[in-house]
PDB file of N, CA, C and O in Angstrom:
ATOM      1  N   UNK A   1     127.405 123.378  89.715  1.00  0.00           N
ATOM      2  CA  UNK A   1     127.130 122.152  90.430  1.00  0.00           C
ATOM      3  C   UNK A   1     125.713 122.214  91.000  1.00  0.00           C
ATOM      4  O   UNK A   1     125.477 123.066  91.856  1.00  0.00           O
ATOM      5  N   UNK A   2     124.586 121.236  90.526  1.00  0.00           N
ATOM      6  CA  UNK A   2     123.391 121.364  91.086  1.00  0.00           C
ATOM      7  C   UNK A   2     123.582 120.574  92.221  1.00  0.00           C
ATOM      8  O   UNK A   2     124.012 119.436  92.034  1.00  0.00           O
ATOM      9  N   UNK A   3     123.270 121.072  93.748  1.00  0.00           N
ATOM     10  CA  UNK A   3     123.142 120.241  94.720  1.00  0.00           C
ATOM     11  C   UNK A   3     121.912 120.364  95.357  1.00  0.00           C
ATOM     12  O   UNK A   3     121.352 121.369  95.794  1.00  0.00           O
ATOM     13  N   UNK A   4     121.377 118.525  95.339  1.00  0.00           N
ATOM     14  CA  UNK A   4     120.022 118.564  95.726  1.00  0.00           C
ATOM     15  C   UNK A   4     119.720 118.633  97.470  1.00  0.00           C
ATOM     16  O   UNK A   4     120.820 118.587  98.021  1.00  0.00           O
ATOM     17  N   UNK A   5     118.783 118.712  98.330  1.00  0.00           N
ATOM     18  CA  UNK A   5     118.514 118.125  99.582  1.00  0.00           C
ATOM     19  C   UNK A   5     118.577 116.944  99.946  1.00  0.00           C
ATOM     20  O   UNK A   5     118.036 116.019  99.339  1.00  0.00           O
ATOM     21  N   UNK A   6     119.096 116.854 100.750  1.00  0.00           N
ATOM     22  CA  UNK A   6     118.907 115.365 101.303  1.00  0.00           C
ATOM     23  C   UNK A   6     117.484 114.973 101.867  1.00  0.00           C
ATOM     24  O   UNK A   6     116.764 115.544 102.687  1.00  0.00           O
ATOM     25  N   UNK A   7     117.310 113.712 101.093  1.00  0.00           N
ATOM     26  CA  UNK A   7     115.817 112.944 101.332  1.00  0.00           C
ATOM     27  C   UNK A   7     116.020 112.113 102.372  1.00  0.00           C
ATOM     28  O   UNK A   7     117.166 111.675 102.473  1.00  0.00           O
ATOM     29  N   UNK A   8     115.380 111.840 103.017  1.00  0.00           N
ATOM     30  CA  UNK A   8     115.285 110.895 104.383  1.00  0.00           C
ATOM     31  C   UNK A   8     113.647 110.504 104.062  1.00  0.00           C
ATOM     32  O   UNK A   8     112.668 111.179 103.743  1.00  0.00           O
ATOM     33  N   UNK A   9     113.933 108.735 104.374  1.00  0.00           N
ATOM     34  CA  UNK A   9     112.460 107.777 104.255  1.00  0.00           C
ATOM     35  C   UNK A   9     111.821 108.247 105.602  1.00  0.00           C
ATOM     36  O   UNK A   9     112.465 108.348 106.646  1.00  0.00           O
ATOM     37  N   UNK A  10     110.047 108.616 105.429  1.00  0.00           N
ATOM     38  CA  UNK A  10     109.635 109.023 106.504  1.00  0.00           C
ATOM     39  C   UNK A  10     108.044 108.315 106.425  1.00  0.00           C
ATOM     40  O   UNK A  10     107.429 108.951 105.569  1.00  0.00           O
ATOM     41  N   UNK A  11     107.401 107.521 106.855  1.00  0.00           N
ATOM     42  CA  UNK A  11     106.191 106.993 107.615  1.00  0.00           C
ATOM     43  C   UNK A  11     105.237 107.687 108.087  1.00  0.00           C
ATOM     44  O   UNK A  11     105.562 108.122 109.192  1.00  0.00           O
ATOM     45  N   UNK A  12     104.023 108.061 107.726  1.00  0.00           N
ATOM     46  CA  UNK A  12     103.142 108.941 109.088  1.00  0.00           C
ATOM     47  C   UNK A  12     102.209 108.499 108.580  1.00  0.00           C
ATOM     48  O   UNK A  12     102.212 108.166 107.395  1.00  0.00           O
ATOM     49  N   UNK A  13     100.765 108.345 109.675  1.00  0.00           N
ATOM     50  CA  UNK A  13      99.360 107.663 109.243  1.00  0.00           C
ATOM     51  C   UNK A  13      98.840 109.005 109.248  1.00  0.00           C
ATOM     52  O   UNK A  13      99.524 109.981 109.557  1.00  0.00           O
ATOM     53  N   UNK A  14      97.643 109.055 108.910  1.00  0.00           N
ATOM     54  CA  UNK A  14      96.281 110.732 108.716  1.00  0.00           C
ATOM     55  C   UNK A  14      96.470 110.911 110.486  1.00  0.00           C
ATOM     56  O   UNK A  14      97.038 111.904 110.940  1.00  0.00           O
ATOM     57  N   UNK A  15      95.768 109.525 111.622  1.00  0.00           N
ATOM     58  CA  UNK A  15      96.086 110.289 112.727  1.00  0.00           C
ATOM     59  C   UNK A  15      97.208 110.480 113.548  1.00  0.00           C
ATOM     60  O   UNK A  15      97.160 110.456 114.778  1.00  0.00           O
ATOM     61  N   UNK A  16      98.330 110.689 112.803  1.00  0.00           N
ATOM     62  CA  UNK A  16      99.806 110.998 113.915  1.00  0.00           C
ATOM     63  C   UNK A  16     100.264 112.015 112.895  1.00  0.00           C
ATOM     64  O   UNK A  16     101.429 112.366 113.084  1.00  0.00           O
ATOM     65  N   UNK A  17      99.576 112.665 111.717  1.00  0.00           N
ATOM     66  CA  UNK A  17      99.946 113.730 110.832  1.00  0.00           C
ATOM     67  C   UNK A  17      99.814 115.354 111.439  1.00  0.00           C
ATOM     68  O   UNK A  17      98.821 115.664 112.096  1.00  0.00           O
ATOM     69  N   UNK A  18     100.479 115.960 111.265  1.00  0.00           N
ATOM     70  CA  UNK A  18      99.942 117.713 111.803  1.00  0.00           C
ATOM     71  C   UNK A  18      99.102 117.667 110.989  1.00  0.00           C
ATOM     72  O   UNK A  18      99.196 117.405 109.790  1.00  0.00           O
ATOM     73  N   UNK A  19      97.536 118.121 112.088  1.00  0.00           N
ATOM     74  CA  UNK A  19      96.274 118.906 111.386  1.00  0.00           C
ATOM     75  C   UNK A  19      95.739 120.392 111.019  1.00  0.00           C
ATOM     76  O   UNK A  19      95.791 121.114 112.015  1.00  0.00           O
ATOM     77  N   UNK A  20      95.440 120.786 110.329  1.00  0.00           N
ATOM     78  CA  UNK A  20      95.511 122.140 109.979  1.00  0.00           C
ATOM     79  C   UNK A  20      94.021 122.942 109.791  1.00  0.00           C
ATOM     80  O   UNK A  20      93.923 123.850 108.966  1.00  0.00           O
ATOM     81  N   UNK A  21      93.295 122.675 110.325  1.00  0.00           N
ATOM     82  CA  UNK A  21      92.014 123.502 109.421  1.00  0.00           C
ATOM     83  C   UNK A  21      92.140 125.170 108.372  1.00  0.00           C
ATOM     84  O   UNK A  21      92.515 126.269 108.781  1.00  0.00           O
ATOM     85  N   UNK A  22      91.682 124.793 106.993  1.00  0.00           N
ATOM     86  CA  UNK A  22      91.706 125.684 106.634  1.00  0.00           C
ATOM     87  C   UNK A  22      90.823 125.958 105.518  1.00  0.00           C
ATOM     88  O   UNK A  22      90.929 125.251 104.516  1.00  0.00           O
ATOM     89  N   UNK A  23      90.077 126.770 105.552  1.00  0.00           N
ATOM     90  CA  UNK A  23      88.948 127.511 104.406  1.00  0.00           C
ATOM     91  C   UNK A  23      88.237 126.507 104.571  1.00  0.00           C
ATOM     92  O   UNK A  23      88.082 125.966 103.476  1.00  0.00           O
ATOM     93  N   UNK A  24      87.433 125.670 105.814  1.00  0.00           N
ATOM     94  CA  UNK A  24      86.676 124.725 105.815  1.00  0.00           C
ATOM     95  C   UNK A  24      87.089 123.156 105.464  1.00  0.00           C
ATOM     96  O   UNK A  24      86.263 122.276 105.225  1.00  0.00           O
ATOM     97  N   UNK A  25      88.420 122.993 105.478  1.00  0.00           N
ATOM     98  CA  UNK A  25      89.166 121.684 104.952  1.00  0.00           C
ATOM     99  C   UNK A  25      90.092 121.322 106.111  1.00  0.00           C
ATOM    100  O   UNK A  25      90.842 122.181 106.574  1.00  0.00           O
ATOM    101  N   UNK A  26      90.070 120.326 106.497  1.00  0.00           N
ATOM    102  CA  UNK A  26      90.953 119.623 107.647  1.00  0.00           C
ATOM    103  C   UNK A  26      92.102 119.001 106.572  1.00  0.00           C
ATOM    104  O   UNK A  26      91.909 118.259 105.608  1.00  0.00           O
ATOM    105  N   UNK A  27      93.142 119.469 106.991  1.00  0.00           N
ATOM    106  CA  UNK A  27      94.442 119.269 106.302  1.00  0.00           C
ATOM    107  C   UNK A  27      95.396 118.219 107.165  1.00  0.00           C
ATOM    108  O   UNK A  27      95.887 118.803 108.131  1.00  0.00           O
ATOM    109  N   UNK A  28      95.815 116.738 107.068  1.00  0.00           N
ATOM    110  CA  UNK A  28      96.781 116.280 107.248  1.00  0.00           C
ATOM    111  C   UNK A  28      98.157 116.259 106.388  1.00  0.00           C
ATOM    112  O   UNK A  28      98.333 115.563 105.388  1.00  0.00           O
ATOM    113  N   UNK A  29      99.153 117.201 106.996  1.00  0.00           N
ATOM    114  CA  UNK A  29     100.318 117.084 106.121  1.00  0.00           C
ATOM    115  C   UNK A  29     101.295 115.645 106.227  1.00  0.00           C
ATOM    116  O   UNK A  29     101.905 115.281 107.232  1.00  0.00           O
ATOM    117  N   UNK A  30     101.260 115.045 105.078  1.00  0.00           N
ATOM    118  CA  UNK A  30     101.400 113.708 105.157  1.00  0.00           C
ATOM    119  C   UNK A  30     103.021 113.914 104.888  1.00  0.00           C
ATOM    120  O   UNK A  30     103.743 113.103 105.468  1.00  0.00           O
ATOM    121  N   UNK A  31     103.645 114.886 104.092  1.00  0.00           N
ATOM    122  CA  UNK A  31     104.765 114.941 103.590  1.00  0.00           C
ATOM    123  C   UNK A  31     105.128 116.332 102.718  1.00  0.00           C
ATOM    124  O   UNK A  31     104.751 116.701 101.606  1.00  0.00           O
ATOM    125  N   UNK A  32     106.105 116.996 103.797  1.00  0.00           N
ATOM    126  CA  UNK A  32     106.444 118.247 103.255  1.00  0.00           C
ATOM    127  C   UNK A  32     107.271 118.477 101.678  1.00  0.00           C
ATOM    128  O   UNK A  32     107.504 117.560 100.890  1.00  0.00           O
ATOM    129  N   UNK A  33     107.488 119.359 101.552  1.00  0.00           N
ATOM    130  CA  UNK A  33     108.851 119.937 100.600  1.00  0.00           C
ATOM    131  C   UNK A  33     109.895 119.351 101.263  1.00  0.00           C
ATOM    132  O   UNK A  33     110.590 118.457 100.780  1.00  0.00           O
ATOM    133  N   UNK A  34     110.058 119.933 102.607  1.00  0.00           N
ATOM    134  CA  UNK A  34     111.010 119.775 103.268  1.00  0.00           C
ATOM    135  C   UNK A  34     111.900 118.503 103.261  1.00  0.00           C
ATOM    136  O   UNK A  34     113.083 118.161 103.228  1.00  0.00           O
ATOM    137  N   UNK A  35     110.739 118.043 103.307  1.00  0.00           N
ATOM    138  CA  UNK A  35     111.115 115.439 104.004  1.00  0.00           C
ATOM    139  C   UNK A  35     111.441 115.410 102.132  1.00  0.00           C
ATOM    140  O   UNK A  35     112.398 114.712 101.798  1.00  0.00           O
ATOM    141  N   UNK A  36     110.798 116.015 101.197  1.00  0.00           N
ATOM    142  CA  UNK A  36     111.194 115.748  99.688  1.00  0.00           C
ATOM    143  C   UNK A  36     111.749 116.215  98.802  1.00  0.00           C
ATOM    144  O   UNK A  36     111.637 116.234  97.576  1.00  0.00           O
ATOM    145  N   UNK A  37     112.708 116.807  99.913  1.00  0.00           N
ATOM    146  CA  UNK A  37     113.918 117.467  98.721  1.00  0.00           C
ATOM    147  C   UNK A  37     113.209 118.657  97.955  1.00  0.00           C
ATOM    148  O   UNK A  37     113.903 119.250  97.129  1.00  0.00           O
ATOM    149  N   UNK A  38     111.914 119.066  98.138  1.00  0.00           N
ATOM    150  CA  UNK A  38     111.241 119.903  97.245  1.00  0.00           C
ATOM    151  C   UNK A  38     110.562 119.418  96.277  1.00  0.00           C
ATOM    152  O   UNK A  38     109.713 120.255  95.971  1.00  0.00           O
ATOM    153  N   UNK A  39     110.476 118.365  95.534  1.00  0.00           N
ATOM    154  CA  UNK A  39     109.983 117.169  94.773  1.00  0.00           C
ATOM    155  C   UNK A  39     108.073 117.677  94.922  1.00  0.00           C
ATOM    156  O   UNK A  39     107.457 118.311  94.066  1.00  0.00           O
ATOM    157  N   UNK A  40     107.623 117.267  95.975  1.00  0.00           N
ATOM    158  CA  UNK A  40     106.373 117.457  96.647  1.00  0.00           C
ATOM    159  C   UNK A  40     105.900 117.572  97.640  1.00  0.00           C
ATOM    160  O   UNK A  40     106.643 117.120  98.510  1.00  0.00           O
ATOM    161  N   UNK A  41     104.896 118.004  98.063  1.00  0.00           N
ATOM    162  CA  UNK A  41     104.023 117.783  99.040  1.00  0.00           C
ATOM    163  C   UNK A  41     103.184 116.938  99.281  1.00  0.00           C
ATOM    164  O   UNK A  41     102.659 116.758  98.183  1.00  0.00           O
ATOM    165  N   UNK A  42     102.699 116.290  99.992  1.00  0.00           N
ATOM    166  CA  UNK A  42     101.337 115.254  99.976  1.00  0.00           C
ATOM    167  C   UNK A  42     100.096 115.627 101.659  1.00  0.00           C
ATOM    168  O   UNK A  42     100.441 115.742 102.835  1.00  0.00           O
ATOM    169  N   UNK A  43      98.708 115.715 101.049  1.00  0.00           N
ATOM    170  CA  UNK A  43      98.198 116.478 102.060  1.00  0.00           C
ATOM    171  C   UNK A  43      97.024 115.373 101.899  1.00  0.00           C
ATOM    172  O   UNK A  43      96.635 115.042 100.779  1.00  0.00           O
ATOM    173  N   UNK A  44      96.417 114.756 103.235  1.00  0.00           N
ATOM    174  CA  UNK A  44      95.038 114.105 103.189  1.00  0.00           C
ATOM    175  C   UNK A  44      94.187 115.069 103.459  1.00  0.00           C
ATOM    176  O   UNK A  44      94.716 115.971 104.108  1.00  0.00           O
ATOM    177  N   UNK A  45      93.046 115.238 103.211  1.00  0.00           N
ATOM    178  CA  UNK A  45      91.881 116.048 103.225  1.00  0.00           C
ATOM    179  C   UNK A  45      90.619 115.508 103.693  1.00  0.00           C
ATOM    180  O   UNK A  45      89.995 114.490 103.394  1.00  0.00           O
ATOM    181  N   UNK A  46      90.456 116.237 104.318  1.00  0.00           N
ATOM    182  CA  UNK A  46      88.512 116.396 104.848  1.00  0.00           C
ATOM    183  C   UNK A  46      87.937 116.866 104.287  1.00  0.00           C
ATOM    184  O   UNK A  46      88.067 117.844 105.022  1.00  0.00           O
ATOM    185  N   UNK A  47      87.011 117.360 103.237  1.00  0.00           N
ATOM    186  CA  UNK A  47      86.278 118.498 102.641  1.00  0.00           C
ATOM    187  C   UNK A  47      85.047 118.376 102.644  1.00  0.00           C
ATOM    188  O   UNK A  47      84.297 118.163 101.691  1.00  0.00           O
ATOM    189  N   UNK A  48      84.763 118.539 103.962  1.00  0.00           N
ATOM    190  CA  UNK A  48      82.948 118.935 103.901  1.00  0.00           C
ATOM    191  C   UNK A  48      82.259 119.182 103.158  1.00  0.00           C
ATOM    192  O   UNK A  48      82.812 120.215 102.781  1.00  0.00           O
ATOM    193  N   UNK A  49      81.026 119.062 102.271  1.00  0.00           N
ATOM    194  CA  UNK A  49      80.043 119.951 101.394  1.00  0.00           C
ATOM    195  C   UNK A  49      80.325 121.323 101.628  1.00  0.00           C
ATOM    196  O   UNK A  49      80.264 121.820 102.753  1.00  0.00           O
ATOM    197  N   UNK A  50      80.666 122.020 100.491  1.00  0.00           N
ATOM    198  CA  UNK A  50      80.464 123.179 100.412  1.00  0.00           C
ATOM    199  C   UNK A  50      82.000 124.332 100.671  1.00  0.00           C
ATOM    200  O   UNK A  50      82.343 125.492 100.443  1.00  0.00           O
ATOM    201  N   UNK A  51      82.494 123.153 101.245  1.00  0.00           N
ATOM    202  CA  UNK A  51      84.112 124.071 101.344  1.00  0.00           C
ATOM    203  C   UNK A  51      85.308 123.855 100.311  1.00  0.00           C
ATOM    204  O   UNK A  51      85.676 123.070  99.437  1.00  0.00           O
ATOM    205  N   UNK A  52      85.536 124.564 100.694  1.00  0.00           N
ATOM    206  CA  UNK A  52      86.992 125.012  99.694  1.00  0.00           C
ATOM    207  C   UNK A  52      87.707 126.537  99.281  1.00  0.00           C
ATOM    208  O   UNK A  52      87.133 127.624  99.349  1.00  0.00           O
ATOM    209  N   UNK A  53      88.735 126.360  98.959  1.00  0.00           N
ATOM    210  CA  UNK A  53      88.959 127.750  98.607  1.00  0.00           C
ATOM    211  C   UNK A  53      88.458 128.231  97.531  1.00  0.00           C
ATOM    212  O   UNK A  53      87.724 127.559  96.806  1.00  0.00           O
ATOM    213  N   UNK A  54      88.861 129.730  97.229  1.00  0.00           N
ATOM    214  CA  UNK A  54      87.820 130.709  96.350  1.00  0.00           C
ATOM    215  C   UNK A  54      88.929 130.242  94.809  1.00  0.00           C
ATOM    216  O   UNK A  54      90.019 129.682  94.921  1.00  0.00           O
ATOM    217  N   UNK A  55      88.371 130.597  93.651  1.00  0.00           N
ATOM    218  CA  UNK A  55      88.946 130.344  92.551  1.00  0.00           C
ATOM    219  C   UNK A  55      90.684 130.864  92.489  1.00  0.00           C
ATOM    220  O   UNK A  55      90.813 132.005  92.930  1.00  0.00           O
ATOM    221  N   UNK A  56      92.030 130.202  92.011  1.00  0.00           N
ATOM    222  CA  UNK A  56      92.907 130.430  92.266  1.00  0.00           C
ATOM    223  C   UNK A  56      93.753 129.391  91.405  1.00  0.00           C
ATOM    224  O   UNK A  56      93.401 128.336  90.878  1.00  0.00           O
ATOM    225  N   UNK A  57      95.201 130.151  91.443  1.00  0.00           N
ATOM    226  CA  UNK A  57      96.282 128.831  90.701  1.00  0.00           C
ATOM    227  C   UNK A  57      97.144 128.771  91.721  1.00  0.00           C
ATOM    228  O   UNK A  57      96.990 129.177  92.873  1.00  0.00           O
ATOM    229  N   UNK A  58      98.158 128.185  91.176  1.00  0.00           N
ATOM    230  CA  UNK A  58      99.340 127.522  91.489  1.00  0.00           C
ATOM    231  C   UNK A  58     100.229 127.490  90.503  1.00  0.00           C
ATOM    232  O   UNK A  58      99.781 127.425  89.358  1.00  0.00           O
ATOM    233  N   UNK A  59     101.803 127.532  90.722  1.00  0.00           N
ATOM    234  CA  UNK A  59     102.500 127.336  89.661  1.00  0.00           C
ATOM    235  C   UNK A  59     103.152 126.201  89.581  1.00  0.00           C
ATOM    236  O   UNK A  59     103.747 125.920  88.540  1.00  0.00           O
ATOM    237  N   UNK A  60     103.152 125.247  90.804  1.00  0.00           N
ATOM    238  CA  UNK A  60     103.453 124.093  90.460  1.00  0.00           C
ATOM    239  C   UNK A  60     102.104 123.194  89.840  1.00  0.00           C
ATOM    240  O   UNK A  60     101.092 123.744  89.407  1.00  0.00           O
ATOM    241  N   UNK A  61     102.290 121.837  89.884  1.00  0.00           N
ATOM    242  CA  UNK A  61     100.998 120.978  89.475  1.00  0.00           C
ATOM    243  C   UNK A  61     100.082 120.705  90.814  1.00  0.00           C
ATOM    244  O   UNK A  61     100.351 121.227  91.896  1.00  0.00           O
ATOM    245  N   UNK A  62      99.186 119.996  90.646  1.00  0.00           N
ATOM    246  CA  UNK A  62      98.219 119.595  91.847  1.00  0.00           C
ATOM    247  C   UNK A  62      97.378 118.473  91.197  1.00  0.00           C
ATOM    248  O   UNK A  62      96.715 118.498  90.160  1.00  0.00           O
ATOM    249  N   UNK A  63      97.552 117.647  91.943  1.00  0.00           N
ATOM    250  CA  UNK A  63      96.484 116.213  91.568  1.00  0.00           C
ATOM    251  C   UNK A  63      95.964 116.323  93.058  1.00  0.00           C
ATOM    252  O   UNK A  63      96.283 116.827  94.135  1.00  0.00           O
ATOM    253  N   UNK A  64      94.620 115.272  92.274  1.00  0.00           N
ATOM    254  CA  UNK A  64      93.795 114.767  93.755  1.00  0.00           C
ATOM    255  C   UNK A  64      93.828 113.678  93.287  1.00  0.00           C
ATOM    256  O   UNK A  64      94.207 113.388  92.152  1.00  0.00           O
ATOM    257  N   UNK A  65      93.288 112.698  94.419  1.00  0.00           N
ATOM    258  CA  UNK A  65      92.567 111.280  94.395  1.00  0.00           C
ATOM    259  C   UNK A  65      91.099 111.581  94.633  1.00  0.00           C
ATOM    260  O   UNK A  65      90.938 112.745  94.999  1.00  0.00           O
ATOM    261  N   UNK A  66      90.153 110.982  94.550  1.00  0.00           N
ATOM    262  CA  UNK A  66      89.178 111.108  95.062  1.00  0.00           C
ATOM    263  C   UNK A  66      88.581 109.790  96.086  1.00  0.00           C
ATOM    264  O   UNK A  66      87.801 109.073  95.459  1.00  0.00           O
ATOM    265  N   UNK A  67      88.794 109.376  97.446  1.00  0.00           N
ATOM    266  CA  UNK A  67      88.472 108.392  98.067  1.00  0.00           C
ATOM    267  C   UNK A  67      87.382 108.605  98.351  1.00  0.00           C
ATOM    268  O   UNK A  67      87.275 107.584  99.029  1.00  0.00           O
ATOM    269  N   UNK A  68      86.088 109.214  98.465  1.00  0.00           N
ATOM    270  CA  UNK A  68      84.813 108.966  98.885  1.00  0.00           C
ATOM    271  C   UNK A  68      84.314 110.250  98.054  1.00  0.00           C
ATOM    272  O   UNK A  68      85.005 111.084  97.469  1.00  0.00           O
ATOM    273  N   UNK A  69      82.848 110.166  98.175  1.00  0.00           N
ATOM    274  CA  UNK A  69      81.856 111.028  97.643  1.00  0.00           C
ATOM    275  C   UNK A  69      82.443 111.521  96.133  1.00  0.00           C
ATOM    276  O   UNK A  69      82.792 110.741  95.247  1.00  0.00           O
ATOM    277  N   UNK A  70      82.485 113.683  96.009  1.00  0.00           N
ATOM    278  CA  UNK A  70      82.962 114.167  94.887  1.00  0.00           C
ATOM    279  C   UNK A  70      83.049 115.255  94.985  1.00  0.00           C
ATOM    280  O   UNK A  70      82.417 115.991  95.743  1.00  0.00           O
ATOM    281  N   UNK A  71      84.036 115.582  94.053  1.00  0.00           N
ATOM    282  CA  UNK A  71      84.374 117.159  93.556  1.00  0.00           C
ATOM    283  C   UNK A  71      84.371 117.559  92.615  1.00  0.00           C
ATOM    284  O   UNK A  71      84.948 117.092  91.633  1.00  0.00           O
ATOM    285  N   UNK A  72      83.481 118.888  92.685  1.00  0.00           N
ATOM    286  CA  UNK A  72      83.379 119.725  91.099  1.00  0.00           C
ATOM    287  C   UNK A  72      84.526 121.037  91.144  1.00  0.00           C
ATOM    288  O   UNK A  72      84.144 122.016  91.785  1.00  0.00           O
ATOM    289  N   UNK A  73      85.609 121.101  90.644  1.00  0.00           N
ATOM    290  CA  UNK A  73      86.658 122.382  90.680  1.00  0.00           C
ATOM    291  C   UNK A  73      86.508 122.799  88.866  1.00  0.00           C
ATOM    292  O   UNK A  73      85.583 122.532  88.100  1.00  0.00           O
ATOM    293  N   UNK A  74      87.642 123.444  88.638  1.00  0.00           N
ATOM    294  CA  UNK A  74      87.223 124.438  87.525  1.00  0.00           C
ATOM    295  C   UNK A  74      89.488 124.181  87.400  1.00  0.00           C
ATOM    296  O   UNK A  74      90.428 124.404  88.163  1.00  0.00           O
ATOM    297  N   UNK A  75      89.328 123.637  86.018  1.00  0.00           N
ATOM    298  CA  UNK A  75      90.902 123.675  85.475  1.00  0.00           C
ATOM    299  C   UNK A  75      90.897 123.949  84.042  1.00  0.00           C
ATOM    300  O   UNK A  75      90.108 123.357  83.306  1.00  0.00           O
ATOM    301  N   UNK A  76      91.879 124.966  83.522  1.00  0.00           N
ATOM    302  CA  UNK A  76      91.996 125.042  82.189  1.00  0.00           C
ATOM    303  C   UNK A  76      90.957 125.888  81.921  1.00  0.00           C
ATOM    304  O   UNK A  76      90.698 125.906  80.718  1.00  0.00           O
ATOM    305  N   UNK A  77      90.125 126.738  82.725  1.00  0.00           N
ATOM    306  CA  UNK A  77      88.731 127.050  81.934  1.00  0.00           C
ATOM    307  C   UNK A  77      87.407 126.035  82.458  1.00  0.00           C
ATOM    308  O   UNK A  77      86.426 126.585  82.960  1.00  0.00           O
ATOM    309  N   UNK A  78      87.433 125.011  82.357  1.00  0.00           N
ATOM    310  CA  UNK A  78      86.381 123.728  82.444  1.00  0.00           C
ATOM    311  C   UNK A  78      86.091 123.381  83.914  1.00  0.00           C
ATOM    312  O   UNK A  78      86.892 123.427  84.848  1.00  0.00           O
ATOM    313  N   UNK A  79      84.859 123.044  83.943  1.00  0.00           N
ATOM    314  CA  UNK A  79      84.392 122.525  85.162  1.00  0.00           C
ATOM    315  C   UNK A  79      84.294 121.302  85.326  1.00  0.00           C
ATOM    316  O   UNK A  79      83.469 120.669  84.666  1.00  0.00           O
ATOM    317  N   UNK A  80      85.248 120.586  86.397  1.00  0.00           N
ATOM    318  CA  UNK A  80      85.466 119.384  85.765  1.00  0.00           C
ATOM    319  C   UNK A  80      84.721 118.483  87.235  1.00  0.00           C
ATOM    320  O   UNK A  80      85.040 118.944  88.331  1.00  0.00           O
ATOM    321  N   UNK A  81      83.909 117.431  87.225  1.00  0.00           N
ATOM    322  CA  UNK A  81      83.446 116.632  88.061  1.00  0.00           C
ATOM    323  C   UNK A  81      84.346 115.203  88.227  1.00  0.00           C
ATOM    324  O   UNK A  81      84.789 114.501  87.318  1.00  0.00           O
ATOM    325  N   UNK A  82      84.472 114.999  89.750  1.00  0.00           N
ATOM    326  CA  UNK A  82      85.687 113.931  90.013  1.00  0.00           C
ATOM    327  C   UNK A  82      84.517 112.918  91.405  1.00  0.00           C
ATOM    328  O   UNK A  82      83.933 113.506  92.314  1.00  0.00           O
ATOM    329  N   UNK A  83      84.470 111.657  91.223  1.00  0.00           N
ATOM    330  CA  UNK A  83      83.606 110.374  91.797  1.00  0.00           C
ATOM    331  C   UNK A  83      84.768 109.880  92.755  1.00  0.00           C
ATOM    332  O   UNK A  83      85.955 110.205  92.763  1.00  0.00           O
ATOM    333  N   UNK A  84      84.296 109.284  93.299  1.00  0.00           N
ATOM    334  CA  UNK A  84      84.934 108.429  94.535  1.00  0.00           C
ATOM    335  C   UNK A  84      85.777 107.229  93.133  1.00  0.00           C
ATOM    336  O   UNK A  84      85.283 106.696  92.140  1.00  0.00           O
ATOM    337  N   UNK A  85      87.372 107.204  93.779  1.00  0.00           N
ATOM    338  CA  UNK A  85      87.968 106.687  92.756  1.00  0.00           C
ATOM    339  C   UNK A  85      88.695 106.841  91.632  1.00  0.00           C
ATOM    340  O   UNK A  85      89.345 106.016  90.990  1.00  0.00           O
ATOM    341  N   UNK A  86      88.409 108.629  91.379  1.00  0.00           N
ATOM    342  CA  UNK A  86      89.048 109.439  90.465  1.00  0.00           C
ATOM    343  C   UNK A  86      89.767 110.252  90.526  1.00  0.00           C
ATOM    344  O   UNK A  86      89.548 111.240  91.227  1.00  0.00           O
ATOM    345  N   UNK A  87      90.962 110.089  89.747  1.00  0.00           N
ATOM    346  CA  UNK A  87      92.080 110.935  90.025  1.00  0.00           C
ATOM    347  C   UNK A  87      92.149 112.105  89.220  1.00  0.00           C
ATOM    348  O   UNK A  87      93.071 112.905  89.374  1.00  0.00           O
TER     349      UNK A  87
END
C-alpha cells in the first residue's frame, strides 16, 4: 500500500517567508517538502554578483526562473547562460 502525505493549500509572499542567508544568497522558503507531500520545494532568491555555491549535484531535478538580470551555471558538462525571463 503506497501511502502518500497529506497536502494542505498554503499562501506565503517573499516578505512573510523564512529567510536564510546562504553561500552569499538570501533564501526565501516559499514551500517545503514538508507543505508538498515531498513533491517539491520552492525557494525565491537574492543572488548578488558573484555568489553562489561551489560546483555540485543533486539527485533530484532543479529549475530556475530567471526574474531580473542573469546566470551563468554549468549542467550536463555545458555552461549554460540564463536572461531575465528564462527558465
Amino acid at each position: 500500500m503506497n501511502e502518500q502525505a497529506e497536502i494542505t493549500p498554503h499562501a506565503v509572499s517573499v516578505q512573510a517567508a523564512p529567510l536564510y542567508w546562504q553561500v552569499g544568497i538570501l533564501w526565501a522558503v516559499l514551500a517545503t517538502g514538508a507543505q508538498t507531500g515531498g513533491a517539491y520545494a520552492l525557494m525565491w532568491e537574492l543572488c548578488p554578483r558573484g555568489s553562489g555555491p561551489p560546483p555540485h549535484f543533486h539527485d533530484q531535478d532543479e529549475q530556475f526562473y530567471v526574474l531580473d538580470g542573469e546566470i551563468t551555471y554549468r549542467a550536463n558538462g555545458q555552461e549554460l547562460r540564463a536572461t531575465a525571463g528564462s527558465s
